[in-house]
C-alpha positions in Angstrom: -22.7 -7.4 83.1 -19.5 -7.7 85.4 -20.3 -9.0 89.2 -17.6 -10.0 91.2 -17.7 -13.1 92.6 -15.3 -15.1 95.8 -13.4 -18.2 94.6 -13.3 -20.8 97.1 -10.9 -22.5 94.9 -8.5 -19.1 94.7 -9.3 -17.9 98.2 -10.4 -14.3 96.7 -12.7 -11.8 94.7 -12.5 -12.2 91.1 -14.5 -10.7 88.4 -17.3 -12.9 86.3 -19.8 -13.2 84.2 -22.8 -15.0 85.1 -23.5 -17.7 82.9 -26.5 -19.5 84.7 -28.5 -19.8 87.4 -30.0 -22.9 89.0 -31.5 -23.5 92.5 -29.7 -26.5 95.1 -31.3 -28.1 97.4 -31.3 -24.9 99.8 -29.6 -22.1 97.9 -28.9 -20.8 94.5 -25.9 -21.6 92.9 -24.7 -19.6 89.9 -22.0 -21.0 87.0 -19.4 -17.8 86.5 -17.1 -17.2 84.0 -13.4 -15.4 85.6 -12.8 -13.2 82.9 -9.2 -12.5 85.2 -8.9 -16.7 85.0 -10.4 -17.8 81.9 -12.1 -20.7 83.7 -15.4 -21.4 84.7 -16.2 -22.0 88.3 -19.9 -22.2 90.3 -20.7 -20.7 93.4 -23.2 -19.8 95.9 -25.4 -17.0 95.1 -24.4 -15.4 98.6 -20.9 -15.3 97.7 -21.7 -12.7 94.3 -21.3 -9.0 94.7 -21.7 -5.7 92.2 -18.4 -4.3 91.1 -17.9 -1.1 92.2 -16.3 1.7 89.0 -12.8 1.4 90.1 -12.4 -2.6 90.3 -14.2 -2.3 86.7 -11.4 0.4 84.9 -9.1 -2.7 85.5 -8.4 -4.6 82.2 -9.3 -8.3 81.4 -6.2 -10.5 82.3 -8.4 -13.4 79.8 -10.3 -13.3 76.9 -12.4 -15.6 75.7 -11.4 -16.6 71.7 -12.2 -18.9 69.0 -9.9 -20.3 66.6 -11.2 -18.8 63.1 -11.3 -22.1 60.7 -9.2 -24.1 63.0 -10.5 -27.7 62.2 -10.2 -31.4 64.2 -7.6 -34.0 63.3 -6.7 -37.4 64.3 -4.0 -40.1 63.7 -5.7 -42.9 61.6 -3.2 -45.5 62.0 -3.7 -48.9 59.7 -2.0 -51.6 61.1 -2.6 -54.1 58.2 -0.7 -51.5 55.6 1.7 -50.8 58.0 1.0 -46.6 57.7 -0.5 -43.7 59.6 -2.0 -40.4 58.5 -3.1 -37.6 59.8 -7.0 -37.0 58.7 -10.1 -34.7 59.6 -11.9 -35.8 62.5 -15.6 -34.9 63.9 -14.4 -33.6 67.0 -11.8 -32.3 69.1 -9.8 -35.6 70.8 -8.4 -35.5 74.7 -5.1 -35.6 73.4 -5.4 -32.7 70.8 -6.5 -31.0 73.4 -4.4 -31.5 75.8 -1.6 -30.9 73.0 -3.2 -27.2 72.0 -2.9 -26.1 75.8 0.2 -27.2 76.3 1.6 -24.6 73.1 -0.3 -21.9 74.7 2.0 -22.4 78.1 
């Protein structure tokens, strides 16, 4: 379900999706999803609202995706032969990373 929720970050009402819930020392604070921002963000649980119909007939500006079969890869460099290759890896690396959102801009 679709609450809206107020960024203190973006200084406005954005739509989310509440992810979880877990109690602070004296208030609730709830982990969102902006499904206008693709990003996650946590706030206060006196800062969520219910949509009303029209803010809903809006479309998503963000999606979230998965790459189908997209797989991890690293640079194995080997100093001693003097070559470097690029080869599977377990997970995905800071710089792979970084290097994947950089295309998407």
């Amino acid at each position: 379900q679709i609450y809206v929720v107020f960024s203190e970050e973006l200084k406005c009402w954005c739509r989310a999706i509440i992810k979880s819930i877990m109690y602070c020392t004296d208030h609730y604070q709830t982990e969102c999803f902006l499904v206008d921002y693709a990003k996650y963000i946590f706030v206060k649980s006196n800062d969520i609202r219910v949509a009303l119909e029209a803010f809903m007939q809006i479309p998503y500006r963000a999606k979230r995706c998965r790459l189908y079969r997209t797989k991890p890869v690293t640079l194995r460099i080997d100093f001693f032969e003097n070559t470097a290759k690029i080869v599977p890896a377990k997970r995905w690396d800071s710089a792979a990373t970084r290097y994947f959102q950089n295309l998407l801009k």
